[in-house]
PDB file of N, CA, C and O in Angstrom, chain B, residues numbered from 101:
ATOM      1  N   UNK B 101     -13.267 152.512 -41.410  1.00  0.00           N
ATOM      2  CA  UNK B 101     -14.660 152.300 -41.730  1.00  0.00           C
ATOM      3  C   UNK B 101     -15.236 151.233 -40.803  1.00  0.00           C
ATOM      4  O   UNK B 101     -14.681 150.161 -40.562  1.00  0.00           O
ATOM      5  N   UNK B 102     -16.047 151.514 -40.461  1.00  0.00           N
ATOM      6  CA  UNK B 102     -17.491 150.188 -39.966  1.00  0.00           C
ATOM      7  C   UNK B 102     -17.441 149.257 -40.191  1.00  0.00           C
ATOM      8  O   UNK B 102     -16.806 149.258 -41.246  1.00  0.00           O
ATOM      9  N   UNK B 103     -17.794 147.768 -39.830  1.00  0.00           N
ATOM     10  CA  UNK B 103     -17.776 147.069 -40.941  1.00  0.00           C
ATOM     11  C   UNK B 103     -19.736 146.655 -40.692  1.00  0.00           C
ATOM     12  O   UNK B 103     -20.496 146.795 -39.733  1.00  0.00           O
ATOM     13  N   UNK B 104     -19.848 146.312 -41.597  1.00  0.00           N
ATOM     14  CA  UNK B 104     -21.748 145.694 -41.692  1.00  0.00           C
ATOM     15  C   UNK B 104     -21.876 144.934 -41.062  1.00  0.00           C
ATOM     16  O   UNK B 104     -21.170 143.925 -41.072  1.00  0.00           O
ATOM     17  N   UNK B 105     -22.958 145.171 -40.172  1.00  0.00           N
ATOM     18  CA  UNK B 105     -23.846 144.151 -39.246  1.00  0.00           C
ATOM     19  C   UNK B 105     -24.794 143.752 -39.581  1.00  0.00           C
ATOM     20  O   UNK B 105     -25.497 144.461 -40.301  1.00  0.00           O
ATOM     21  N   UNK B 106     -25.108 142.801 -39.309  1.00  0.00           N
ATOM     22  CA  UNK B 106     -26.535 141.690 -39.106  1.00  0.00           C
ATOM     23  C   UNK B 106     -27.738 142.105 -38.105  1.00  0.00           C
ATOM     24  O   UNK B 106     -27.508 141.332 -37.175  1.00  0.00           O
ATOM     25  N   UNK B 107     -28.415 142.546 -37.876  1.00  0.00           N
ATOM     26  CA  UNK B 107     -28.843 142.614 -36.473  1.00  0.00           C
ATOM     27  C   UNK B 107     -30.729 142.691 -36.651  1.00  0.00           C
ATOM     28  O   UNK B 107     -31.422 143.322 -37.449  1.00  0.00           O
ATOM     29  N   UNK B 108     -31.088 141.773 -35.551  1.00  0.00           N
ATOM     30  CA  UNK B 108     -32.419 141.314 -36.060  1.00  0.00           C
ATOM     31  C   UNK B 108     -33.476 142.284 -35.356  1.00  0.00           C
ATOM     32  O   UNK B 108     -33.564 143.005 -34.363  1.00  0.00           O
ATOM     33  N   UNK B 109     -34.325 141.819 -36.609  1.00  0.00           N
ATOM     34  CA  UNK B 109     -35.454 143.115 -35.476  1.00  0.00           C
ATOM     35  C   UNK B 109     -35.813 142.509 -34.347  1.00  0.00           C
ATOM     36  O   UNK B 109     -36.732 143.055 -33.736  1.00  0.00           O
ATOM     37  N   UNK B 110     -35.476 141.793 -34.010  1.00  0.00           N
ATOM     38  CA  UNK B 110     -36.097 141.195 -32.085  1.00  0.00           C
ATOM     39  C   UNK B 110     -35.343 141.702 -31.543  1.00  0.00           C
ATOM     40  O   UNK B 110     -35.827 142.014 -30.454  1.00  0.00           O
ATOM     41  N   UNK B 111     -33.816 142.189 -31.662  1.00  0.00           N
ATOM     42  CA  UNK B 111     -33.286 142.833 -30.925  1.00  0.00           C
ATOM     43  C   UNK B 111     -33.168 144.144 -30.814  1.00  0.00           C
ATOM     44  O   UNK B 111     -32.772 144.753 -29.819  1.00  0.00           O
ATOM     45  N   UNK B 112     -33.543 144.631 -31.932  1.00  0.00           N
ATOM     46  CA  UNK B 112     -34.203 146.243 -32.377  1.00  0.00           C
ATOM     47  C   UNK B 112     -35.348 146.481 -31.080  1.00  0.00           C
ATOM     48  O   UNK B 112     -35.543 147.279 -30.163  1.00  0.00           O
ATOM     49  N   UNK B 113     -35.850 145.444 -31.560  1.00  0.00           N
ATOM     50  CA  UNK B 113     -37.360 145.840 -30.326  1.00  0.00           C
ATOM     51  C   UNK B 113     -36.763 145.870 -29.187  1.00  0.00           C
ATOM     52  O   UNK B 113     -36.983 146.891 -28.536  1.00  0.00           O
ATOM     53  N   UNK B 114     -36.118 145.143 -28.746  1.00  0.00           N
ATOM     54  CA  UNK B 114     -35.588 144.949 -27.747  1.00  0.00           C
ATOM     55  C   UNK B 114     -34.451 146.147 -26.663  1.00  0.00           C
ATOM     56  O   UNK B 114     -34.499 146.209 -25.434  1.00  0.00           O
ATOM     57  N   UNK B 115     -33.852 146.679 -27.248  1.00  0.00           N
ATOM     58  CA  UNK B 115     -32.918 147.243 -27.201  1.00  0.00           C
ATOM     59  C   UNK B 115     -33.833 148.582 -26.607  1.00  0.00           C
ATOM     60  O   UNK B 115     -34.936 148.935 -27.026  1.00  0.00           O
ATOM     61  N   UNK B 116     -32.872 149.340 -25.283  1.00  0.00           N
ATOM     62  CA  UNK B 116     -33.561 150.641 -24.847  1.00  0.00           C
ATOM     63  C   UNK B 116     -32.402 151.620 -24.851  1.00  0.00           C
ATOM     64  O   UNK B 116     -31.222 151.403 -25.126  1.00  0.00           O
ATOM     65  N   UNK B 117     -32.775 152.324 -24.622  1.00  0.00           N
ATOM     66  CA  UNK B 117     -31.972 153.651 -24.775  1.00  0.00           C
ATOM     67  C   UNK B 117     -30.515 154.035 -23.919  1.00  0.00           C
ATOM     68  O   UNK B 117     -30.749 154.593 -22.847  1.00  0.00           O
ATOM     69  N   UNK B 118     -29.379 153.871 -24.156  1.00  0.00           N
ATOM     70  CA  UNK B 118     -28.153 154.209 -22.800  1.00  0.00           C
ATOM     71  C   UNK B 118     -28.660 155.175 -22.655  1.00  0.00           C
ATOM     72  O   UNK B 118     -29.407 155.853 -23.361  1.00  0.00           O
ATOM     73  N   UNK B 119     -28.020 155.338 -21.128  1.00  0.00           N
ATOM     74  CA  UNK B 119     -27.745 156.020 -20.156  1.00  0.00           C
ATOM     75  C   UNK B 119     -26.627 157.081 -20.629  1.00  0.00           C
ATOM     76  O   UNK B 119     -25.647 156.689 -19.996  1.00  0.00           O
ATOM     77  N   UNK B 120     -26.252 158.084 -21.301  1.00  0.00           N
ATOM     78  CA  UNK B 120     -25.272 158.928 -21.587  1.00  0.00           C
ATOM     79  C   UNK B 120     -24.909 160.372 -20.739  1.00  0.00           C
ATOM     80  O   UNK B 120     -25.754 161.204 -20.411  1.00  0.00           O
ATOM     81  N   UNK B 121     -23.447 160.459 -20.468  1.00  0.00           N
ATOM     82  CA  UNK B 121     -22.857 161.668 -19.668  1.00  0.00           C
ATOM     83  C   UNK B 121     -21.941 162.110 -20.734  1.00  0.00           C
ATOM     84  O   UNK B 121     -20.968 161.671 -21.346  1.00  0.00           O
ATOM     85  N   UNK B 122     -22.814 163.372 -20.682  1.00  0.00           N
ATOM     86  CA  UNK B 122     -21.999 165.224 -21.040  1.00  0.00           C
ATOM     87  C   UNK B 122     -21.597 165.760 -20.734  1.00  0.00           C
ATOM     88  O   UNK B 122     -22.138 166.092 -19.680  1.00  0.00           O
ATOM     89  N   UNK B 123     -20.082 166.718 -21.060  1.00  0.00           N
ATOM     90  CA  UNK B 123     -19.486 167.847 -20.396  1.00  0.00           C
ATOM     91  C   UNK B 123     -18.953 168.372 -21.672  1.00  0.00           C
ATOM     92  O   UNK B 123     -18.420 168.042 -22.732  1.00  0.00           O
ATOM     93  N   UNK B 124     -19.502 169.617 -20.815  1.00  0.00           N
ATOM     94  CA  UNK B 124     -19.168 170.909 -21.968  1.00  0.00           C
ATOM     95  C   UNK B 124     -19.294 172.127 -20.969  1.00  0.00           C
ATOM     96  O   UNK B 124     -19.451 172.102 -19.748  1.00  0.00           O
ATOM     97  N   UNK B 125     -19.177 173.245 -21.868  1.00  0.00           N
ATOM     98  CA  UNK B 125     -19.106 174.635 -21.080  1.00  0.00           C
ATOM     99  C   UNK B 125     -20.422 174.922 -21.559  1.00  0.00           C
ATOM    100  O   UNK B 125     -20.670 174.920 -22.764  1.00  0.00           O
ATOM    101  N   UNK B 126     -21.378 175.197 -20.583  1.00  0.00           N
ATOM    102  CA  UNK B 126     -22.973 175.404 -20.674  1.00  0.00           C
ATOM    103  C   UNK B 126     -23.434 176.720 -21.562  1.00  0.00           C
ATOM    104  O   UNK B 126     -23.519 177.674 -20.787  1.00  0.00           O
ATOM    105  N   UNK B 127     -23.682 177.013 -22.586  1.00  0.00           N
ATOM    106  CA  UNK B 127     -24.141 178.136 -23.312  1.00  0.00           C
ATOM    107  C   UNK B 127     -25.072 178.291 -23.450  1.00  0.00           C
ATOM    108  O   UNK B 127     -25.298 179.392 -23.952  1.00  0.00           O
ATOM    109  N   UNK B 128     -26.375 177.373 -23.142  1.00  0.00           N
ATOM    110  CA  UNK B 128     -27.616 178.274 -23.139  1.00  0.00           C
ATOM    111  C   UNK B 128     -28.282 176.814 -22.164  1.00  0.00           C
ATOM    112  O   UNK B 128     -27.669 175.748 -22.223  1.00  0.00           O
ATOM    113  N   UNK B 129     -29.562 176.940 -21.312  1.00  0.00           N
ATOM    114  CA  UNK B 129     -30.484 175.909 -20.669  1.00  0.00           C
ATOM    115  C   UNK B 129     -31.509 176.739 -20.668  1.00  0.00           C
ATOM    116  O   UNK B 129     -31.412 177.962 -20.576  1.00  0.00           O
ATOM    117  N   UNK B 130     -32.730 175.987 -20.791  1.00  0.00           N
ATOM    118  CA  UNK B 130     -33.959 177.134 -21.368  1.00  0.00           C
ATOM    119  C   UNK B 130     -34.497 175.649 -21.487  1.00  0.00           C
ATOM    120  O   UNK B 130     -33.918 174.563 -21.466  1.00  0.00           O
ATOM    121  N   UNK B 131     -35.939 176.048 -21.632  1.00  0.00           N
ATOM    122  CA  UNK B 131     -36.849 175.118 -21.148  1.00  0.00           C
ATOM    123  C   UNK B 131     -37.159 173.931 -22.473  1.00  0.00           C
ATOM    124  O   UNK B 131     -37.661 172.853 -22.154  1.00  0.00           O
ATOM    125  N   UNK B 132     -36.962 174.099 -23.349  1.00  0.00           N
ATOM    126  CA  UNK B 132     -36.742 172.520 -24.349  1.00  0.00           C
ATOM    127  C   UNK B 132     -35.308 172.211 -24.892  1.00  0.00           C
ATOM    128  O   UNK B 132     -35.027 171.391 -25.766  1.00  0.00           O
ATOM    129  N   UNK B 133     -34.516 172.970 -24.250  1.00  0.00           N
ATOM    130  CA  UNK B 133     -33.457 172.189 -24.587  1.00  0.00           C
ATOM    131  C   UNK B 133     -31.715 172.643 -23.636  1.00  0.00           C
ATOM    132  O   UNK B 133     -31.864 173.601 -22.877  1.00  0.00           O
ATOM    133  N   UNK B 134     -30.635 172.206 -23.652  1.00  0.00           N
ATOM    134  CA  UNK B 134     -29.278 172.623 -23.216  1.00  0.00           C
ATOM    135  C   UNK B 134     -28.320 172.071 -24.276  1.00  0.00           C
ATOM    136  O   UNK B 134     -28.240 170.932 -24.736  1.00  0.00           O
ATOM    137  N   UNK B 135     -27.467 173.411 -24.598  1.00  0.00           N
ATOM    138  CA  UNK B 135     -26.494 173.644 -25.665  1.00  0.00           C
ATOM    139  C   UNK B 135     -25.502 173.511 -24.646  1.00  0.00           C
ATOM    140  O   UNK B 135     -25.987 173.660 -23.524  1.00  0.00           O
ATOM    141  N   UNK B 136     -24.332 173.290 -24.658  1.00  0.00           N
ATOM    142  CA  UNK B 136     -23.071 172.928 -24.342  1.00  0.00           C
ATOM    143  C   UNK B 136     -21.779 172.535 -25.661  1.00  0.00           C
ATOM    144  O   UNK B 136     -21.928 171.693 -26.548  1.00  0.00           O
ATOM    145  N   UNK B 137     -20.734 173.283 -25.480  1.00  0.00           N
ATOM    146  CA  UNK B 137     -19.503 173.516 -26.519  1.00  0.00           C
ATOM    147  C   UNK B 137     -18.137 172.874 -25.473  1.00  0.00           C
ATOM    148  O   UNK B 137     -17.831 173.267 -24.347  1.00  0.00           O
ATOM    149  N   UNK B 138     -17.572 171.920 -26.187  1.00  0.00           N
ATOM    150  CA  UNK B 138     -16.132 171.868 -25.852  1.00  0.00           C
ATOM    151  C   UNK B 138     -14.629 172.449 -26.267  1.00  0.00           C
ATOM    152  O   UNK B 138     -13.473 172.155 -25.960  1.00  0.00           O
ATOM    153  N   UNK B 139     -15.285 173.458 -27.156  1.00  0.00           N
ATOM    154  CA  UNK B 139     -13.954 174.021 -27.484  1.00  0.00           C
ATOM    155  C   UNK B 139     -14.461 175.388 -27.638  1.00  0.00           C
ATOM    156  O   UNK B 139     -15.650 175.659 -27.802  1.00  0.00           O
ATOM    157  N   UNK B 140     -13.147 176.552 -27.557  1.00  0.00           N
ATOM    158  CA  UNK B 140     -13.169 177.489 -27.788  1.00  0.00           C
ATOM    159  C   UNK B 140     -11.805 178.291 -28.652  1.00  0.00           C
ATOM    160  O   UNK B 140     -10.682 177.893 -28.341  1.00  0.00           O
ATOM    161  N   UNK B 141     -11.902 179.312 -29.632  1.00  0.00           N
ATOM    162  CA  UNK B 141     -11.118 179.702 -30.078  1.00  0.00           C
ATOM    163  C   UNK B 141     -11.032 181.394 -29.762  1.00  0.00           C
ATOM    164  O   UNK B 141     -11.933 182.162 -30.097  1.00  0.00           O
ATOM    165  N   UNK B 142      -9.862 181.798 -29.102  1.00  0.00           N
ATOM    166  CA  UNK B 142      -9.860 183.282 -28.810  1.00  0.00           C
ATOM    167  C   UNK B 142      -9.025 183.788 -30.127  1.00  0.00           C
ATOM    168  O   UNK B 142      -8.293 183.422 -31.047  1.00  0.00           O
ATOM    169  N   UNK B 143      -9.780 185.063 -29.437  1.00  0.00           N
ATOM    170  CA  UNK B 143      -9.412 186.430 -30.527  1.00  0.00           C
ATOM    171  C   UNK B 143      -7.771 186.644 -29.672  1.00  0.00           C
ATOM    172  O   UNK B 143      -7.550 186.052 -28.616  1.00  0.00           O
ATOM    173  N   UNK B 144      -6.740 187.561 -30.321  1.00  0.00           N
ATOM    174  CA  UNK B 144      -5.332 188.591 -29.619  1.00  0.00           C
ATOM    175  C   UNK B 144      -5.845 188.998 -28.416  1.00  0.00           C
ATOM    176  O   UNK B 144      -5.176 189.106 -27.388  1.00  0.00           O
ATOM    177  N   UNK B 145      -7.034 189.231 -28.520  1.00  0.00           N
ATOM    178  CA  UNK B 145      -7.290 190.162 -27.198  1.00  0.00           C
ATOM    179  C   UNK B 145      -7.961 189.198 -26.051  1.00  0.00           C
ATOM    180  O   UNK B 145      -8.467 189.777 -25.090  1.00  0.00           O
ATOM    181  N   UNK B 146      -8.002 187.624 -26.094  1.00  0.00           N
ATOM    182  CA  UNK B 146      -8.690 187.476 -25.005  1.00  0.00           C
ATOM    183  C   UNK B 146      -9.883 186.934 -24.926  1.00  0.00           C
ATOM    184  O   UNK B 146     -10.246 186.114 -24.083  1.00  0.00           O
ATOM    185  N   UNK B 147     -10.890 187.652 -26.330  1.00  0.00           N
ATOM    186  CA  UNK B 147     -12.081 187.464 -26.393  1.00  0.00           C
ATOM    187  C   UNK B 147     -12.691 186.192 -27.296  1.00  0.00           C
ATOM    188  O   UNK B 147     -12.161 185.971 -28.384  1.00  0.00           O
ATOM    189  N   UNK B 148     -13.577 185.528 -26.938  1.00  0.00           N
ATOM    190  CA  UNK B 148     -13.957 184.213 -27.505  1.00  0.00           C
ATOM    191  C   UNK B 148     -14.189 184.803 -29.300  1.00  0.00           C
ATOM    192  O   UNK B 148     -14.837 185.771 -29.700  1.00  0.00           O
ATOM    193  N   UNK B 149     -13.711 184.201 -29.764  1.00  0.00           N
ATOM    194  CA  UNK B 149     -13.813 184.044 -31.531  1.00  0.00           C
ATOM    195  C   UNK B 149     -14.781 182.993 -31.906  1.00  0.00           C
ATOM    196  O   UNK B 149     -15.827 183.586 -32.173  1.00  0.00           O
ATOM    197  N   UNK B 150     -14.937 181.758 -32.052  1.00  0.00           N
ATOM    198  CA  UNK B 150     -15.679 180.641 -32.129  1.00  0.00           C
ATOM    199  C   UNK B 150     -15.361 179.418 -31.018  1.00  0.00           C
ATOM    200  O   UNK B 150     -14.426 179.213 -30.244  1.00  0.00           O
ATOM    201  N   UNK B 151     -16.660 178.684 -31.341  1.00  0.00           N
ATOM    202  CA  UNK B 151     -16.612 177.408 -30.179  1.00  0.00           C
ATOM    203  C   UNK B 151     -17.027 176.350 -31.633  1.00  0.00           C
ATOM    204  O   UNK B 151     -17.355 176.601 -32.793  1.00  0.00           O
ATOM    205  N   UNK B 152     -16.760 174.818 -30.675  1.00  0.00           N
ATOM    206  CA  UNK B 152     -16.368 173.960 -31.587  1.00  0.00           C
ATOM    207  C   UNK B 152     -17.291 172.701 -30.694  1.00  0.00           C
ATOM    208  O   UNK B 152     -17.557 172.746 -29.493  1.00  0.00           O
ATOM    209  N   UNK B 153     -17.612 171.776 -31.512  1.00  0.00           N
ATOM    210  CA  UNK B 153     -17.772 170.306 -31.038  1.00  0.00           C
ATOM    211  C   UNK B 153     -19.494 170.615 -30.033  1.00  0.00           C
ATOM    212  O   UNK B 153     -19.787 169.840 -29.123  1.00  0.00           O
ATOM    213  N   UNK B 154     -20.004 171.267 -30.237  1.00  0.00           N
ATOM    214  CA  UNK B 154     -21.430 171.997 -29.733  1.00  0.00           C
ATOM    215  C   UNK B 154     -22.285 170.383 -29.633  1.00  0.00           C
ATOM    216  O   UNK B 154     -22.341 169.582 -30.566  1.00  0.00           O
ATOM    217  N   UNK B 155     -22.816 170.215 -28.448  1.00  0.00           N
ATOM    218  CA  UNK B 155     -23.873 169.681 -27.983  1.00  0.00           C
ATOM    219  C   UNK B 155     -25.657 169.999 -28.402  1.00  0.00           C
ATOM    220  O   UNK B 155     -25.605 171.221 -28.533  1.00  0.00           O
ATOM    221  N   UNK B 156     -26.657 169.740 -28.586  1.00  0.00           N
ATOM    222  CA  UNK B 156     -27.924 170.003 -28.076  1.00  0.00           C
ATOM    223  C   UNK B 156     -28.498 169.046 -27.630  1.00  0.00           C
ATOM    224  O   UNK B 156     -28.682 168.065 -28.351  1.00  0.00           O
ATOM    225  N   UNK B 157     -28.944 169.077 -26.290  1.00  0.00           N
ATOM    226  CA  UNK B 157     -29.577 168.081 -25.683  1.00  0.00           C
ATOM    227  C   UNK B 157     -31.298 168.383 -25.477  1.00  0.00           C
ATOM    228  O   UNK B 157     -31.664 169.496 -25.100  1.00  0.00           O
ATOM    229  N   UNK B 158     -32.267 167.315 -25.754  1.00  0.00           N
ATOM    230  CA  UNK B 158     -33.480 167.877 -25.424  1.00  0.00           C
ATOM    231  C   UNK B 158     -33.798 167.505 -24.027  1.00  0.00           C
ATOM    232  O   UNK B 158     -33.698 166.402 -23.488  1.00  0.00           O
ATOM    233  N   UNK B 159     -34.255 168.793 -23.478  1.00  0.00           N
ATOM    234  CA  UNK B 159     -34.488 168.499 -21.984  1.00  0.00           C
ATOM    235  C   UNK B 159     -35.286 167.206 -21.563  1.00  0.00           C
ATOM    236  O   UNK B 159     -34.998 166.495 -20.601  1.00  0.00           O
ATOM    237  N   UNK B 160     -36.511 166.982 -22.586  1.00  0.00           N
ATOM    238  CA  UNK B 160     -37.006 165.697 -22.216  1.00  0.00           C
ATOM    239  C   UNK B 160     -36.615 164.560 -21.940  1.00  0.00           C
ATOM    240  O   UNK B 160     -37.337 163.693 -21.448  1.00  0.00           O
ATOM    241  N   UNK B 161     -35.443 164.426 -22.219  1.00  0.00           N
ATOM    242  CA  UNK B 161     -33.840 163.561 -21.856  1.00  0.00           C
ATOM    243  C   UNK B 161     -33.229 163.890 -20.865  1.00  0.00           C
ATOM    244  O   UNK B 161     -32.927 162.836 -20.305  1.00  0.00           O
ATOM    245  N   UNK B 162     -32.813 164.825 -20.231  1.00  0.00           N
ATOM    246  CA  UNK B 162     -32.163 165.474 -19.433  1.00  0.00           C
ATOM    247  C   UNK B 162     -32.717 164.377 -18.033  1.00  0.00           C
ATOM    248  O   UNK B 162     -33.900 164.214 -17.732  1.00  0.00           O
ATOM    249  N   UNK B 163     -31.620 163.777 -17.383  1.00  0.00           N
ATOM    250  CA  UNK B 163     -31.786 162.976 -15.944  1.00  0.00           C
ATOM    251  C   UNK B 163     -31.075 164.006 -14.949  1.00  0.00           C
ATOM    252  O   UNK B 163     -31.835 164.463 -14.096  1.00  0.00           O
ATOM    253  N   UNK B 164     -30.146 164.320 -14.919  1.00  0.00           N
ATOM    254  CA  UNK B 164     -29.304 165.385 -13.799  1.00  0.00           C
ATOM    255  C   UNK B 164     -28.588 166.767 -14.688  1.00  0.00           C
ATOM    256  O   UNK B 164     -28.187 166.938 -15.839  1.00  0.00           O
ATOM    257  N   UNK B 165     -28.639 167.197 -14.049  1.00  0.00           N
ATOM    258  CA  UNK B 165     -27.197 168.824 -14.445  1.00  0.00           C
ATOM    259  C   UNK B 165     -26.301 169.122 -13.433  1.00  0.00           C
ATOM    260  O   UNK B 165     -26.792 169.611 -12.416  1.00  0.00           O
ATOM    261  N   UNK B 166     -24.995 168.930 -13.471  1.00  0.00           N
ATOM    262  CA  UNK B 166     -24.141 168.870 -12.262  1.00  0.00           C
ATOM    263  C   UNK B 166     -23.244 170.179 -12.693  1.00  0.00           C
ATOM    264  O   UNK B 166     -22.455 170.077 -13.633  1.00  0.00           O
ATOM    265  N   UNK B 167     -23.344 171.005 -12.209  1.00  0.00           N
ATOM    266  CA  UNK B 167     -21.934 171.924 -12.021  1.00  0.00           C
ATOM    267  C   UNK B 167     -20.904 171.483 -11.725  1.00  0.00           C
ATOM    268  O   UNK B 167     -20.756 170.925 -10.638  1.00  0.00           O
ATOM    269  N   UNK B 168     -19.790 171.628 -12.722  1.00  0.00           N
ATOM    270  CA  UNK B 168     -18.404 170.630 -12.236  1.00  0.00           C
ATOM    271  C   UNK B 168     -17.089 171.976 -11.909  1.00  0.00           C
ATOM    272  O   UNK B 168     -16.744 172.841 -12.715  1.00  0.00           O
ATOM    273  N   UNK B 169     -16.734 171.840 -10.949  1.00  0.00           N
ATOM    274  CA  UNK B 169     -15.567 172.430 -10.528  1.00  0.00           C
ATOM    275  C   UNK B 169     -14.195 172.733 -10.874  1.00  0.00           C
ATOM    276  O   UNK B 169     -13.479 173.344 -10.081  1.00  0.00           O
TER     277      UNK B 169
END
């Protein structure tokens, strides 16, 4: 568990937004938003069954999109 913080509103005000990096396997980018999944579960045959741990990012956030190798 957490434990409880103190924390004042001057530093509330204060405080801006991190900088955060994502990777996932890209499942949908479309113009208000990008879905990305890190897991996948196959079927006997090969074929994707479910995905797991799913992202949504709103594009209005979005700084870069890198294709990773």
């Amino acid at each position: 568990m957490f434990p409880m913080m103190r924390i004042s509103v001057e530093d509330v005000k204060e405080s801006s937004l991190p900088r955060c990096l994502s990777t996932g396997f890209l499942i949908d980018d479309n113009e208000e938003m990008i879905r990305i999944v890190s897991d996948f579960n196959f079927n006997d045959d090969g074929s994707i069954d479910e995905c797991g741990n799913s992202t949504i990012i709103p594009k209005s956030v979005v700084q870069e999109v890198k294709e990773v190798s």
